[in-house]
N, CA and C atoms as a LAMMPS dump frame, in Angstrom:
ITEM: TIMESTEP
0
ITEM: NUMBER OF ATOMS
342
ITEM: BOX BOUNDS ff ff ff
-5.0000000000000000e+02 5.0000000000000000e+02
-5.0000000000000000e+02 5.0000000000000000e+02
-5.0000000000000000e+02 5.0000000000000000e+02
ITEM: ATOMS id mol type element x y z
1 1 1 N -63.589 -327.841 -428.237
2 1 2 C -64.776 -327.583 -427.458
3 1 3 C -65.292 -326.19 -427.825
4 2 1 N -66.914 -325.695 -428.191
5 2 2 C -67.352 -325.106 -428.616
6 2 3 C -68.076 -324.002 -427.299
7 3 1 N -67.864 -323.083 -427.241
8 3 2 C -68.547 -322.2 -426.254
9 3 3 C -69.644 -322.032 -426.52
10 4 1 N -70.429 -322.22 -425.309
11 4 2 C -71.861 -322.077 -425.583
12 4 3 C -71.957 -320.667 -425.374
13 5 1 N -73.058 -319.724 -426.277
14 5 2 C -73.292 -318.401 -426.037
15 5 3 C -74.564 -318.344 -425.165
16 6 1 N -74.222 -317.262 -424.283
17 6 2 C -75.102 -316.926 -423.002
18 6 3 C -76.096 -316.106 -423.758
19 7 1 N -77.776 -316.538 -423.731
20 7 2 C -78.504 -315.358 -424.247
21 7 3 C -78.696 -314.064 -423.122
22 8 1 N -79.019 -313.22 -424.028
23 8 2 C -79.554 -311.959 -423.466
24 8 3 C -80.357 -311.914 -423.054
25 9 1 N -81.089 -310.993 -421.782
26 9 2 C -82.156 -311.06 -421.319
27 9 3 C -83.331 -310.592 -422.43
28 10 1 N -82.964 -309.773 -423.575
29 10 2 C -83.956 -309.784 -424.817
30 10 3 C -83.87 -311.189 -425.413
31 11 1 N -82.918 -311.606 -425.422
32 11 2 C -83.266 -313.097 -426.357
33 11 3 C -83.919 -313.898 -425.896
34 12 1 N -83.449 -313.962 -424.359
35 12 2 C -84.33 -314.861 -423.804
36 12 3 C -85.855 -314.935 -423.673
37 13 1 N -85.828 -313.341 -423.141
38 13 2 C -87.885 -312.912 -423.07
39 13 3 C -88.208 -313.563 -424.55
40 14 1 N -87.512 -313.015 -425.944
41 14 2 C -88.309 -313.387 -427.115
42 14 3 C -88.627 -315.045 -427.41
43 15 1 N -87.51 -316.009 -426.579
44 15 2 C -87.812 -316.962 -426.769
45 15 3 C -89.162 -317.452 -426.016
46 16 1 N -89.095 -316.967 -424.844
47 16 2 C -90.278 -317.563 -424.059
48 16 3 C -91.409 -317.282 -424.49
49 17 1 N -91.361 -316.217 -424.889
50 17 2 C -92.856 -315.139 -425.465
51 17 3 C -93.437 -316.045 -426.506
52 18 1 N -92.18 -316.544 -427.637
53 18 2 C -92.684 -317.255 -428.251
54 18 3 C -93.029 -318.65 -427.885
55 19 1 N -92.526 -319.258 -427.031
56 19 2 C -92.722 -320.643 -426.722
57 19 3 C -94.303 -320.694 -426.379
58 20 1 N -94.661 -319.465 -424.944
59 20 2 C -95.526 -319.255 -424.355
60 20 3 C -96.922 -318.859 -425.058
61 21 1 N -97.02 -318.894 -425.94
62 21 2 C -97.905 -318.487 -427.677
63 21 3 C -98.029 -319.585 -428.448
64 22 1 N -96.744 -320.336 -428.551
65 22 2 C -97.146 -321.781 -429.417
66 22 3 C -97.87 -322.665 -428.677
67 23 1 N -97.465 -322.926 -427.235
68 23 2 C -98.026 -323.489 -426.369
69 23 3 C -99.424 -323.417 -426.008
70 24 1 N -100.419 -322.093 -425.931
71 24 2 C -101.211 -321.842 -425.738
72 24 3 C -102.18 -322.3 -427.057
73 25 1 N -101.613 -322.321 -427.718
74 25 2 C -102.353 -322.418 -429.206
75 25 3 C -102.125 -324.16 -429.427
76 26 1 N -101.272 -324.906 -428.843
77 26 2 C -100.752 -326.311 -428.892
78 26 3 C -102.115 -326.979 -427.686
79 27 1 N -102.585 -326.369 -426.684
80 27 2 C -102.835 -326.76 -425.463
81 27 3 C -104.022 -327.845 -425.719
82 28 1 N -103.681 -329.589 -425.614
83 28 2 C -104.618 -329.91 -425.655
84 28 3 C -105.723 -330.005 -424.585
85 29 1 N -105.793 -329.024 -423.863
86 29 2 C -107.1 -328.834 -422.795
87 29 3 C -107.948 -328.363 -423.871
88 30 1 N -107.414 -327.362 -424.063
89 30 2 C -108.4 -326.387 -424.967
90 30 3 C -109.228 -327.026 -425.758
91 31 1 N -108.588 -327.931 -427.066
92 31 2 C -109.198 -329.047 -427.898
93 31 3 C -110.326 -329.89 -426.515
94 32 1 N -110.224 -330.092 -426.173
95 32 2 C -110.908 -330.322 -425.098
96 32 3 C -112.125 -330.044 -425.389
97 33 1 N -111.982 -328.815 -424.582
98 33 2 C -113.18 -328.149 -424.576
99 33 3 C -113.908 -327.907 -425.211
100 34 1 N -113.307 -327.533 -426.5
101 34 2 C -113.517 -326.998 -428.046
102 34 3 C -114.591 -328.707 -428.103
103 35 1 N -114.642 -329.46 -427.741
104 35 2 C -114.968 -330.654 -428.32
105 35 3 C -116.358 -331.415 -427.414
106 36 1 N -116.025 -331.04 -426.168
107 36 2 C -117.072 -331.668 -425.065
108 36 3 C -117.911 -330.114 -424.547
109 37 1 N -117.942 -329.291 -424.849
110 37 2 C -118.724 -328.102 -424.061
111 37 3 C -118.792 -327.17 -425.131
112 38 1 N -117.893 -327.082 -426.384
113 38 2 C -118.133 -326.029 -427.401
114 38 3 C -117.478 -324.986 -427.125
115 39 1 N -116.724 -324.809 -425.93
116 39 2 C -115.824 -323.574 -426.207
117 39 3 C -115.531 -322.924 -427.225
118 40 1 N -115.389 -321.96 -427.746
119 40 2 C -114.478 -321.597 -429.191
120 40 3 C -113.178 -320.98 -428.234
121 41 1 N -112.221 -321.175 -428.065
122 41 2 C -110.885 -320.91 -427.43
123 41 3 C -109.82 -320.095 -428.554
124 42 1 N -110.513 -320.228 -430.503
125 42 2 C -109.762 -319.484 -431.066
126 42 3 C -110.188 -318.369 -431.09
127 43 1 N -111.866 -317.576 -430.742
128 43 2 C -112.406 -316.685 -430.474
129 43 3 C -111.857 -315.83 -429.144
130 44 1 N -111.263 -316.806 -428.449
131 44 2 C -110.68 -316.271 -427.299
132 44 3 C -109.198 -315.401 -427.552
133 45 1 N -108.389 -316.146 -428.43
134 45 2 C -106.582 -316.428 -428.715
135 45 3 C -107.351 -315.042 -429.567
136 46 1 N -108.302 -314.563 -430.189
137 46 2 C -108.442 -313.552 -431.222
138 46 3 C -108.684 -312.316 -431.082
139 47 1 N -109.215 -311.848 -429.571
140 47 2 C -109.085 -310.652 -428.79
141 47 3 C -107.57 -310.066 -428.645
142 48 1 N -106.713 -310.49 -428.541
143 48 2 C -105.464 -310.023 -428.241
144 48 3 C -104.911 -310.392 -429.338
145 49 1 N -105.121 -310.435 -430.588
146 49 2 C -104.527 -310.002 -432.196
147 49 3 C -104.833 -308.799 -432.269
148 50 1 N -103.454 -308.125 -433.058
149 50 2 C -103.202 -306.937 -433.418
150 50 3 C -103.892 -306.567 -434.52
151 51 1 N -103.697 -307.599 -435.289
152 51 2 C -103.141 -307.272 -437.514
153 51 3 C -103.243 -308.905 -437.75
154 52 1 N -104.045 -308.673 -438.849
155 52 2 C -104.47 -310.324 -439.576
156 52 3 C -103.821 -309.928 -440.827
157 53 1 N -102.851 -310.289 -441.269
158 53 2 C -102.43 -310.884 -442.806
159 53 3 C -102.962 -312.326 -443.665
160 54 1 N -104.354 -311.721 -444.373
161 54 2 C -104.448 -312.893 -444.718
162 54 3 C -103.586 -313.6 -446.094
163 55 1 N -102.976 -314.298 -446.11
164 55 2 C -102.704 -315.298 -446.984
165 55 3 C -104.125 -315.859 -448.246
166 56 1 N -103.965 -315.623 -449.215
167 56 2 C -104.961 -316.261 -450.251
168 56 3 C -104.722 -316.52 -451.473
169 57 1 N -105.218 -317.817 -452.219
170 57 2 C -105.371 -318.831 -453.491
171 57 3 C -104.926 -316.833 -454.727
172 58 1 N -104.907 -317.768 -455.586
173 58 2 C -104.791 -316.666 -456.643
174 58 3 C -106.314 -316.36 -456.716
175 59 1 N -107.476 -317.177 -456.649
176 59 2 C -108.805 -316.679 -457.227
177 59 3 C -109.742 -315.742 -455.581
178 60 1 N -108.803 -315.715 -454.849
179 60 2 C -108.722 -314.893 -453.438
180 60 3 C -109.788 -315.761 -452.548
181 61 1 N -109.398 -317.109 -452.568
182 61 2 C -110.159 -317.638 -451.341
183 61 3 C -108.879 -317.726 -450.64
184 62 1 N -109.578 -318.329 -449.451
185 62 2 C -108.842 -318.592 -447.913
186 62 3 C -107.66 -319.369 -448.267
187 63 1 N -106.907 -318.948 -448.085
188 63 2 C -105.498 -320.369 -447.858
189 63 3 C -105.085 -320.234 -446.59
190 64 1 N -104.447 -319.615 -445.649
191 64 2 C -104.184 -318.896 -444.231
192 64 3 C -103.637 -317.669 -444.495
193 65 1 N -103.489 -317.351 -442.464
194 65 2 C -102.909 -316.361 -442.103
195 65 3 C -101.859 -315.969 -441.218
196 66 1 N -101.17 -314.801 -441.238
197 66 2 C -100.887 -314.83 -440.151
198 66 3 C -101.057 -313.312 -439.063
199 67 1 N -100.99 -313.86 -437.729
200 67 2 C -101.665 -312.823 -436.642
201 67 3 C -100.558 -312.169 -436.09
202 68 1 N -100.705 -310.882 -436.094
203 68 2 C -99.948 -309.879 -435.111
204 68 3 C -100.057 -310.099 -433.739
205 69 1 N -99.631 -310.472 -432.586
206 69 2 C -99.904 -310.699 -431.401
207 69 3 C -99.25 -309.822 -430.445
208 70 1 N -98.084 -309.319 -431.021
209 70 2 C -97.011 -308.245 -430.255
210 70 3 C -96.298 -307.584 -431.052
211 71 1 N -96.314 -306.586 -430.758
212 71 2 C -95.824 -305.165 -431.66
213 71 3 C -95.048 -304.297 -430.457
214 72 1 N -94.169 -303.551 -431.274
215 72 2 C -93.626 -301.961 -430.576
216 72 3 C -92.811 -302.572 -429.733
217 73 1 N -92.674 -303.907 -429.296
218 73 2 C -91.089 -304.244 -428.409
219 73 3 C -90.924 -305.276 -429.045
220 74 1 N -90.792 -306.726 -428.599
221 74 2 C -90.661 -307.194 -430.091
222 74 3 C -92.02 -307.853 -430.791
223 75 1 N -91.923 -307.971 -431.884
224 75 2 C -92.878 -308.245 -432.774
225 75 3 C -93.071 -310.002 -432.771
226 76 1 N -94.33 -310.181 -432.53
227 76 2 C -94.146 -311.926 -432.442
228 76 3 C -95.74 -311.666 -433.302
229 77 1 N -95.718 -313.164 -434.602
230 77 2 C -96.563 -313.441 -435.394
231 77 3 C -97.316 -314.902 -435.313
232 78 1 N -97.971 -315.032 -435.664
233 78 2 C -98.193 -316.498 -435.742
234 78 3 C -98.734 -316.713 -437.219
235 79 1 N -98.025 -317.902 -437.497
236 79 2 C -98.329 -317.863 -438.924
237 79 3 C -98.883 -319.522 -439.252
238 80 1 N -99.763 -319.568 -439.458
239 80 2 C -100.873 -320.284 -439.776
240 80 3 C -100.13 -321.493 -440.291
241 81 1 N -100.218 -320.645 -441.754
242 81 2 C -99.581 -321.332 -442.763
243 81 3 C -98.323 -322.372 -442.659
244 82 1 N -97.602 -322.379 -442.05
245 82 2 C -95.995 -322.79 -441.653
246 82 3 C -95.79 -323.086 -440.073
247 83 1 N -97.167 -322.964 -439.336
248 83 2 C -96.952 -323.488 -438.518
249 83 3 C -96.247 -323.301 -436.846
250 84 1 N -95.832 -321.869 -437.235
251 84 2 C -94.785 -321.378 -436.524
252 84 3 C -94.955 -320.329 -436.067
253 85 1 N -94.454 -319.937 -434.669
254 85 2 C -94.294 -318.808 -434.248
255 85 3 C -93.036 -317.704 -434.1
256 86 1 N -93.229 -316.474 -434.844
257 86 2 C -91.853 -315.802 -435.078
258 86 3 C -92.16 -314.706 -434.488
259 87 1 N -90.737 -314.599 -433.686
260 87 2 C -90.861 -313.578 -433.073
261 87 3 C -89.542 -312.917 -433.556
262 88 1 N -89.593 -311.495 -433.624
263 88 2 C -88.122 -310.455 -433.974
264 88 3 C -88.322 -309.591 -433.298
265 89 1 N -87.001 -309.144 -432.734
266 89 2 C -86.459 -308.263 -431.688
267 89 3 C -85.378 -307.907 -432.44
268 90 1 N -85.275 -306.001 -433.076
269 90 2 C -84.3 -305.895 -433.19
270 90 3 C -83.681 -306.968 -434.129
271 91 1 N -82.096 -307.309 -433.992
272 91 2 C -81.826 -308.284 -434.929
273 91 3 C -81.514 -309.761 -434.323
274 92 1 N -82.649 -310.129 -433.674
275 92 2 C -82.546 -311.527 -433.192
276 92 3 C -84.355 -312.103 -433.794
277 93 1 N -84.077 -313.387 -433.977
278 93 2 C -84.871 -313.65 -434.553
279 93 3 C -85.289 -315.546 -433.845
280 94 1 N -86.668 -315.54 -433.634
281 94 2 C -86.786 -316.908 -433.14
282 94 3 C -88.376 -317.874 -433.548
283 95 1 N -88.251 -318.929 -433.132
284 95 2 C -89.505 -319.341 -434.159
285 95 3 C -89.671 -320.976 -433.137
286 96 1 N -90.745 -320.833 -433.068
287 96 2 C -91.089 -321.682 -432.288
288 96 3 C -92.254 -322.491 -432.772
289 97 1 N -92.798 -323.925 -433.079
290 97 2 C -93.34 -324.838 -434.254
291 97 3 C -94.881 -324.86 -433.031
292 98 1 N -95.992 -325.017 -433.509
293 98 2 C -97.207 -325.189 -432.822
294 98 3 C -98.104 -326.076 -433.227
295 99 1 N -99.139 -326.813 -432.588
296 99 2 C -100.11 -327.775 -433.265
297 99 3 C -101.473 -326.651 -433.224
298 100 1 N -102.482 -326.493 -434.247
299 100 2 C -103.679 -325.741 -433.771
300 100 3 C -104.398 -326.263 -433.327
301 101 1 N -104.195 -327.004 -432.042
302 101 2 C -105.495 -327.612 -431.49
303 101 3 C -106.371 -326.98 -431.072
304 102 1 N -106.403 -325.161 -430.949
305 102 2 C -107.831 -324.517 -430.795
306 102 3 C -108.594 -324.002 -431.771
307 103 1 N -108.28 -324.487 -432.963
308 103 2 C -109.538 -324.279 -434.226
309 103 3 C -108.919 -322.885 -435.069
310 104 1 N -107.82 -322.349 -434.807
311 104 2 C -107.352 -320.963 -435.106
312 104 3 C -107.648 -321.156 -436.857
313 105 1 N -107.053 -321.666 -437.316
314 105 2 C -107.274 -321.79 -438.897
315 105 3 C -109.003 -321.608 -439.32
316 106 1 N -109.464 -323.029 -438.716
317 106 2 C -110.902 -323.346 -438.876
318 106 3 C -111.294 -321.728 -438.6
319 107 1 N -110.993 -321.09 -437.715
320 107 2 C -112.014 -319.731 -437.416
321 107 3 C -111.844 -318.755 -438.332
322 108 1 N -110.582 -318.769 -438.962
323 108 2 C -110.133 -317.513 -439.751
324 108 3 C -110.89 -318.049 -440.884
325 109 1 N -110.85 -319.159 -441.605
326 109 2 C -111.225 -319.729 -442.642
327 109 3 C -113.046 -318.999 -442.682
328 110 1 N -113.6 -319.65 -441.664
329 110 2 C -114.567 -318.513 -441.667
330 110 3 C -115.276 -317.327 -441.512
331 111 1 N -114.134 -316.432 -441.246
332 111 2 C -114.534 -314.876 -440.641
333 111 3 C -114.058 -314.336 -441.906
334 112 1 N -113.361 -314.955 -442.836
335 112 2 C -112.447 -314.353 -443.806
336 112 3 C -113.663 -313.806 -445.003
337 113 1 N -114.843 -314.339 -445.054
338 113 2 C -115.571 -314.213 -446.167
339 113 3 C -116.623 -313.206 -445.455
340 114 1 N -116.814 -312.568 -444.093
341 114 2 C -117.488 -311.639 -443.517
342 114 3 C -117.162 -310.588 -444.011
């Protein structure tokens, strides 16, 4: 029988932080909206980005990105490309998988050539 390890109250916050980020970005309300009223909801998710790393083709068009969302305690990213949300604390590390149902790609794809 294998002991389960108790997380830390840092491991734990980093997990939620990240869950709570994929989720928001997963939320099919949002698509929703985005669809019957025009919301832009990734214009929204884009006020509270830090740092855009864009990702790009060798001839420097768009391929994705990924967004700084939390810095200076732990660092949580979202990365376009792969789908995933990573967050690092120190030396714990966690990653949590997302659907973009609020257009996040679609928006970067076009702000990228501004």
């Amino acid at each position: 029988m294998s002991a389960v390890k108790k997380l830390t109250d840092c491991e734990q916050q980093l997990r939620d932080q990240c869950k709570h980020i994929a989720e928001s970005i997963s939320d099919e309300l949002k698509k929703a909206d985005k669809e019957t009223i025009g919301v832009c909801p990734a214009s929204d998710f884009m006020e509270d980005v830090y740092d855009i790393e864009w990702i790009t083709h060798k001839d420097k068009t768009y391929k994705s990105a990924r967004l700084m969302v939390a810095g200076g305690g732990p660092n949580i990213w979202v990365n376009l490309q792969t789908k995933k949300v990573e967050g690092y604390w120190w030396g714990d590390y966690y990653e949590y998988n997302f659907v973009d149902n609020i257009g996040l790609n679609d928006y970067l794809e076009e702000i990228y050539d501004i």
